[in-house]
Every structure is written in C-alpha cells, then in structure tokens.
C-alpha positions in Angstrom: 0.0 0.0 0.0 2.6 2.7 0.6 5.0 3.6 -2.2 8.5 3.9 -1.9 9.2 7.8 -2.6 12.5 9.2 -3.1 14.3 11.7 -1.3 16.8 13.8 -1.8 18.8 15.9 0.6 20.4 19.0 -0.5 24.2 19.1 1.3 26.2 21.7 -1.0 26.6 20.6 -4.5 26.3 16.7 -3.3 23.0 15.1 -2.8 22.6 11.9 -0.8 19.2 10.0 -1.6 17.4 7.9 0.7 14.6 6.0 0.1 11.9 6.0 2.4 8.1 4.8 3.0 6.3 7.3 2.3 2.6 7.2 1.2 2.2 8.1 -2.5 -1.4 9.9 -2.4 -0.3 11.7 0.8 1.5 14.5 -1.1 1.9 13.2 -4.1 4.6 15.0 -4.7 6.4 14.5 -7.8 9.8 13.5 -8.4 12.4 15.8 -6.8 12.9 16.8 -3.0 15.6 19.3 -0.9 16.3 19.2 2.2 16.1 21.9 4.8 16.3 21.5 8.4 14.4 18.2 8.2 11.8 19.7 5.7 11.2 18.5 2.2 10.3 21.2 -0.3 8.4 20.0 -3.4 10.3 21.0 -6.8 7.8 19.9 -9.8 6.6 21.3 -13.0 2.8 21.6 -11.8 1.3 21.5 -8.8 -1.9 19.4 -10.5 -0.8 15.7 -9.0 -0.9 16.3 -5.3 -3.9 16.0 -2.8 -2.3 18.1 -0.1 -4.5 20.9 1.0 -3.6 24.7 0.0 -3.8 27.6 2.3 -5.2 30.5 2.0 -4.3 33.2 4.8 -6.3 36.1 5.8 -4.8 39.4 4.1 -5.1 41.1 6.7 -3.7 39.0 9.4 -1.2 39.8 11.5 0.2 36.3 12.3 1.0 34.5 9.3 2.3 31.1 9.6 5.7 30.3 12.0 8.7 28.1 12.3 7.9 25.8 15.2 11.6 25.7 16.1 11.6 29.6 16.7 8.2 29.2 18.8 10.3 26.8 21.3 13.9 29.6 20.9 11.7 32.2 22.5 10.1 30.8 25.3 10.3 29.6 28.7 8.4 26.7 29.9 6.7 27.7 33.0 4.0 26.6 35.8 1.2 28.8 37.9 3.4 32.0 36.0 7.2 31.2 37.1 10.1 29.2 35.7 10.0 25.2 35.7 13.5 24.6 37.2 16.1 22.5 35.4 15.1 22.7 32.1 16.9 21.3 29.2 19.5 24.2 27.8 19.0 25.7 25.2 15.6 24.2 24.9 14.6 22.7 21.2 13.0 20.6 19.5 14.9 17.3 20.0 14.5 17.7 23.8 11.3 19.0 25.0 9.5 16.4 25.8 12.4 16.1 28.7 9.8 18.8 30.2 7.1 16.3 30.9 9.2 14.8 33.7 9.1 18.6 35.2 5.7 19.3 35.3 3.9 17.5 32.3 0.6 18.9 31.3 1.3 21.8 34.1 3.3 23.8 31.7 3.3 26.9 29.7 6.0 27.6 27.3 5.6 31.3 27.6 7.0 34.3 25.7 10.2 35.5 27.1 9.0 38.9 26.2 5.8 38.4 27.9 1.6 37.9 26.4 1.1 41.4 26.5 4.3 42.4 24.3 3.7 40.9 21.3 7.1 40.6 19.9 8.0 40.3 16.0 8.7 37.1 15.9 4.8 35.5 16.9 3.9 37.8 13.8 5.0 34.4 11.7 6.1 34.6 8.1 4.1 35.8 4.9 3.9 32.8 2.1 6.3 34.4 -0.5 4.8 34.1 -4.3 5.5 30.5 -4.6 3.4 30.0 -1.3 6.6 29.0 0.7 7.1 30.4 4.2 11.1 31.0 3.4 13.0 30.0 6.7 9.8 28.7 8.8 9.1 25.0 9.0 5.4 26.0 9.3 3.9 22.7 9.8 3.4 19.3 10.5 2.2 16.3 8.5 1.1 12.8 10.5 0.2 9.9 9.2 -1.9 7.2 10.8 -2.2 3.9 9.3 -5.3 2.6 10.5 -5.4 -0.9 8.3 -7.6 -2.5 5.5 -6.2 -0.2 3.2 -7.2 3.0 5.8 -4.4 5.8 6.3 -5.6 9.3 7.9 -3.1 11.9 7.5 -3.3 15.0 9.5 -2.4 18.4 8.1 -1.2 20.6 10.7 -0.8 24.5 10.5 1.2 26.2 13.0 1.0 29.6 13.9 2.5 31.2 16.9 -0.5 33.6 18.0 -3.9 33.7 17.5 -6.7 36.6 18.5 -10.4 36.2 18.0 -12.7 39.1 16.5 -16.2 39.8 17.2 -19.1 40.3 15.0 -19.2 43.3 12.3 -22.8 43.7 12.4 -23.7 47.3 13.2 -26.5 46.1 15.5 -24.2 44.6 17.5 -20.9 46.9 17.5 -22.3 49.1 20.7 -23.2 46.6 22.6 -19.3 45.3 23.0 -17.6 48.5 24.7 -14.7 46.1 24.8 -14.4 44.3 21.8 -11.7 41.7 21.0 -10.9 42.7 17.5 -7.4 43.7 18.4 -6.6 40.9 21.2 -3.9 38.3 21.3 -6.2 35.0 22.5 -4.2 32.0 21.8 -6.6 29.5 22.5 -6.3 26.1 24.0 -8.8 24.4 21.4 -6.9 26.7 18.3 -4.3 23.7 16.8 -6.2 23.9 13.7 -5.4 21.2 10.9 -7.2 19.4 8.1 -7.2 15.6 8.1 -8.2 13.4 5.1 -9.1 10.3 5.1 -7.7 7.9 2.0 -9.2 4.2 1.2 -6.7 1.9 -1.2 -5.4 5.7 -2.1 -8.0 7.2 -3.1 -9.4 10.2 -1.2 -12.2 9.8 0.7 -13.4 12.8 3.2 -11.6 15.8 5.0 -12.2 17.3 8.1 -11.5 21.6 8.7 -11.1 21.7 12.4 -12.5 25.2 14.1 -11.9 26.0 17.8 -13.8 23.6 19.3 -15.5 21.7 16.5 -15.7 21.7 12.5 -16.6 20.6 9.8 -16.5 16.9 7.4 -16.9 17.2 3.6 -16.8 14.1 1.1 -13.8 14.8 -0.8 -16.0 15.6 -4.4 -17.5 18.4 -2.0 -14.8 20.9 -1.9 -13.3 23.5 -3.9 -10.3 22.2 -5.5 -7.0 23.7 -7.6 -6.1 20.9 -9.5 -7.0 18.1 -7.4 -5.4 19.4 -4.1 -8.6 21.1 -1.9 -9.1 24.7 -1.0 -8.5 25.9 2.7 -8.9 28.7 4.1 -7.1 30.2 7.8 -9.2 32.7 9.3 -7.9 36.0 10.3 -6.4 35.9 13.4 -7.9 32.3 15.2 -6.6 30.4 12.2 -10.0 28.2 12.1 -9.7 26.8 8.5 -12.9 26.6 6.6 -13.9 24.9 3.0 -15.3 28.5 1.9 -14.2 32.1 2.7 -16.5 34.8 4.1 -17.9 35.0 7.3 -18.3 32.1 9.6 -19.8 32.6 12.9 -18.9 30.1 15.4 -20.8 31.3 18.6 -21.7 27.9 19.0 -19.5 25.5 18.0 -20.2 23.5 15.1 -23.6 25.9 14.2 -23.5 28.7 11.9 -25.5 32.0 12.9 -26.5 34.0 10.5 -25.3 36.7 12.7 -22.9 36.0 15.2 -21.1 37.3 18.0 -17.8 35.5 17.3 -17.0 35.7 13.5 -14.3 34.5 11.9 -13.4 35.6 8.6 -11.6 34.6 5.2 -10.5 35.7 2.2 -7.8 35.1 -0.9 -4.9 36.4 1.0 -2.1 34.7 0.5 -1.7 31.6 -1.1 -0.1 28.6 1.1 1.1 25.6 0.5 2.3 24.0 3.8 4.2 21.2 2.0 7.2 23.4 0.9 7.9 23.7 4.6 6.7 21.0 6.3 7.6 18.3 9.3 6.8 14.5 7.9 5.8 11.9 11.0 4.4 8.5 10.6 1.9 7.6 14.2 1.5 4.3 15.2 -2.0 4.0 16.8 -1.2 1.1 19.0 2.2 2.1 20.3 1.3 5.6 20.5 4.6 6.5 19.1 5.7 8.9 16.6 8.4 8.0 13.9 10.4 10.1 11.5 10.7 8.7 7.7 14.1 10.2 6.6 15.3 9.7 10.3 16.6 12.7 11.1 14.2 15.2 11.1 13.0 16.5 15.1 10.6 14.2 16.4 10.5 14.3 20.1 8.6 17.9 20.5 5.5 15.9 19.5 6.0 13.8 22.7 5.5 17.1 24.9 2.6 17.0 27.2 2.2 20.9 28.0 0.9 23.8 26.6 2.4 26.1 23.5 1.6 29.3 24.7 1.3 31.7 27.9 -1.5 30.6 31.0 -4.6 32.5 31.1 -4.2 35.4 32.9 -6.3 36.0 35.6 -9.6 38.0 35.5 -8.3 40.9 37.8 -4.8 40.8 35.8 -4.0 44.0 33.9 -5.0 44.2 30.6 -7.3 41.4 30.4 -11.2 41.5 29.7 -13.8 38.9 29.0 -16.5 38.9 26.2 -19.0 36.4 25.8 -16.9 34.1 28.2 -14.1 34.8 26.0 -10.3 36.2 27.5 -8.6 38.3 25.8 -5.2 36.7 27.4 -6.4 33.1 27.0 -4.2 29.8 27.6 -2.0 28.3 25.1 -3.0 24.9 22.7 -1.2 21.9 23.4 0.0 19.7 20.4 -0.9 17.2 17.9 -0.6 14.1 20.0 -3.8 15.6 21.9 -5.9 15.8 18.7 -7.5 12.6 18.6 -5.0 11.3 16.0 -6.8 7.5 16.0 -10.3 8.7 15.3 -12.9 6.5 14.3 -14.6 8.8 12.7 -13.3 11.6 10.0 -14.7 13.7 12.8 -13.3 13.7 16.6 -15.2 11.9 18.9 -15.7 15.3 20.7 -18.5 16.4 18.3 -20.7 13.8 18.6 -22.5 12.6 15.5 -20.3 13.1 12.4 -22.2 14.6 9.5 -20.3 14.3 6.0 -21.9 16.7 3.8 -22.1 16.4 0.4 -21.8 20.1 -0.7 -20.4 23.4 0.5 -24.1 24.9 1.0 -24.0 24.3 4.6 -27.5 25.5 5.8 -29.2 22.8 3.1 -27.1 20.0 4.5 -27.9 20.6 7.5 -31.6 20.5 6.4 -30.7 17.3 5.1 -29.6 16.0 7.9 -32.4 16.8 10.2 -34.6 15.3 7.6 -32.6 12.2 7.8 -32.7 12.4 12.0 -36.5 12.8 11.9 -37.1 10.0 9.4 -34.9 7.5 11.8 -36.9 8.3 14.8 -40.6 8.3 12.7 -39.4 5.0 11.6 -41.3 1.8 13.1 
C-alpha cells in the first residue's frame, strides 16, 4: 500500500538520496525533493498531481504562519506564572518532551517577552509568491495507518498567535464596549489542521477543524485547484474553513446567520504548507511517533504541556472577558492531543459526524435533520 518515494537531501553541491516509505497519495509530490532542516520542499513542473490541502491566509492578518523551532527559541516553559526549574539548555525541538518529567501537562511555554508584548517574531512569516514560508518549518504532516487499506493523514498548521474578533454587524458593534478585535487570545482548542481520510489511495473525506469543532466534507464536496482542496485560515484564530467569508462560530459547530464570534476569510495569501513542512508517521497502537528520513526533530510531539502563555487571571491588567471569551487566554497543546486514531473523519468530541455532500452548509444541515426525523418516525 505505501509507495517507496525518493528523497533527496540537498548538502552543498552533493545530494545523498534515501529512500523511504512514504505514502504516494499523501503529497503526491512529484519527483524531486531538498532538504532543509528536516523539511522537504516540493520542486515539480505543476502542482496538478498532489492532494495536499492549499492555504489560503487572511490578508489582513497579522500572524501569518511560524517556524515551530523559533516558537520553542523564545520561550520559557513555566507553571502557575514562574520558571520550571532544570530545564533542558538551550531548549529545542529534539529535547522538550524532557519537560514532561518537570511538570507535564502543568506547563506553559511562555513568551520570554511576555503575552502582552507581542514581539516580531509571533507575527510568523508571509507565504512568499511561490506559497513557501522561506526560513519557517510552518507545519506538521502525521500519518496514521489505520489498516484494510485505511491511512488518515493530518495536516497541521502552525501559527504562533492567534486573537479572536467579534461580529461586524452594526447592531451589534455598541453593545461590545470592549471588543476583542485587536486581542492576542491563543486558545487552548486553536491547533487547527485538516485531516483526510484515504481508502486503497484514493481520497475519501476531510475534516476543517475550528476551535472547538468543525466541519467533514466528502472529498467531491470541496473547492479544489487541481485536485489538491481549497483551505482557508481565518484571520487571526486560524480556524480553517472549506469556503471564505464570514463564519460565525458562537456555538461551536452551528453557523448563525449573525454572530457574535465571527471569523473571517479571504484570498490572502496563497499557502502551501508542504514546501515547509515536518513529515511523521503515528502508530495508533504504540502511541509512538516516527520520523521517515530519520533525522528530522521528532520528540517535540512527545511534549505533554501547553504552547503558549497561561490565562491570565480576570483581575490581571489588561485582560477582559466577552461572551466568556479572555482576551489573554491559555496556550494549545499539540498534535498528540488531537485525537490522531479517530474512528470517525470527525473527533469523537463532536458527537455525531455529518459528511456533507456540498459546500451549502444551511441545506445540508436541512438534510440531515430530515434524515434524523425519518430515523426516529421509523417503526
């Protein structure tokens, strides 16, 4: 079932090539691969052979896409607001999972600068015209064999700070003297990703996570540029979405039509997260994660805490609540915590999993509470 795909490793003017197991219809990436700091960037006369998801950021947003390596470089893990003693120095990639032994799930790994400073380096990096974050390993691919031909591979986007805006809608601007639009919120729930799920190789569904829920499409739903599907990264939360516009998300996983959270997308700029990307492989009964060129960081996946500052506290300066949302909210923790052998296309977290068929949300979920009401009237 997985093809043997080559890869080549860019060392000067020499190139040693290694061939590893990776699946074919994961990237489908063509024939040709460099190597930069354990990434693989695609080199290919068209783009029209992959299924990889493209990425459109907001044009607007402030916090584009970051290296995950320079996330870890300007931090400092700590619990209840001071520094974990005895951490690994300097801290990186290769060793911070040695912080689960020092506190675990208790940890922050908090801005050296501190939340309320927002220094230049959680502003990310813009995808240049070729859609490649030059410099930032911006994300993270995982693949999870599940058997019978089954692979899931997760799509994950990294971006080192998030903020949430509130609704646009004139009726609603005076009623929010303090409105969020310009606050730094990086949420627990926000490590947004795609998954799809393949069958013998073939596409099947994909799932666009979004804060604390989403959405599943059958893989003939979505937009498309050539056969790789459209995404598009919200400004500032980074929820990804198969359309762009306005999403409220109020409630999680329903769709006001007007909201007092509202996310919002447009044709920014153009990303594709595989010219800078981390490749894992997940076994789902070990619970292990593997590398497939064997060199590229693997043990930051292992880390138990949380990427990102602690919630300030209520009375802290600065911080405000809106609709139960904090301004200065907790950091996310990482991919191992996102339900990476799912039954479902969907997370077990939202319940029933609806696969629509089309982008028109509102008539497939009139379809489905047709289908929900003709279940129960059955005899």
């Amino acid at each position: 079932m997985l093809g043997s795909s080559l890869i080549q490793e860019a060392h000067g003017a020499e190139c040693a090539v290694t061939a590893v197991k990776v699946p074919d219809y994961v990237l489908k990436y063509g024939n040709r691969f460099e190597g930069f700091r354990g990434t693989f960037h695609h080199i290919t006369n068209n783009g029209f052979d992959r299924l990889a998801p493209l990425v459109w950021t907001h044009s607007e947003d402030p916090y584009q896409p970051s290296d995950i390596a320079t996330h870890v470089e300007n931090t400092i893990p700590q619990i209840k607001y001071e520094p974990v003693q005895g951490v690994p120095s300097p801290l990186t990639l290769d060793n911070l999972d040695e912080l689960n032994a020092l506190g675990g799930t208790d940890i922050f790994l908090t801005s050296k600068e501190g939340i309320r400073a927002l220094p230049p380096w959680l502003q990310g990096v813009r995808p240049n015209k070729n859609g490649k974050t030059e410099g930032a390993v911006s994300s993270a691919i995982i693949v999870t064999e599940r058997g019978d031909g089954v692979v899931d591979t997760f799509y994950f986007y990294f971006n080192a700070s998030v903020y949430q805006r509130t609704s646009d809608h004139p009726s609603l601007r005076r009623q929010q003297p303090s409105p969020l639009v310009d606050a730094l919120a990086p949420e627990k729930r926000c490590r947004e990703h795609n998954m799809i799920r393949f069958e013998n190789g073939q596409p099947q569904a994909i799932w666009y996570s979004q804060h604390a829920s989403g959405h599943a499409f059958e893989w003939n739903a979505v937009d498309k540029r050539g056969n790789r599907p459209i995404v598009f990264s919200s400004n500032g939360s980074h929820a990804v979405y198969a359309t762009g516009g306005d999403h409220d998300h109020t409630i999680p996983g329903v769709e006001l039509p007007i909201g007092l959270l509202v996310d919002k997308c447009d044709e920014g700029f153009l990303w594709d997260p595989t010219l800078s990307t981390y490749i894992f492989k997940y076994d789902r009964t070990a619970k292990q994660f593997s590398t497939y060129d064997g060199h590229t960081p693997v043990n930051w996946l292992n880390f138990d805490g949380q990427w990102g500052d602690e919630q300030l506290p209520d009375d802290a300066e600065g911080q405000k609540t809106l609709f139960g949302q904090r301004k200065y909210s907790s950091g996310p923790n990482g991919p191992k915590f996102k339900e990476l052998d799912r039954k479902n296309i969907c997370p077990s977290k939202v319940g029933s999993c609806f696969i629509r068929k089309s982008l028109n949300l509102k008539e497939e979920e009139e379809r489905e509470l047709k289908r929900v009401r003709d279940e129960s009237e059955a005899p």
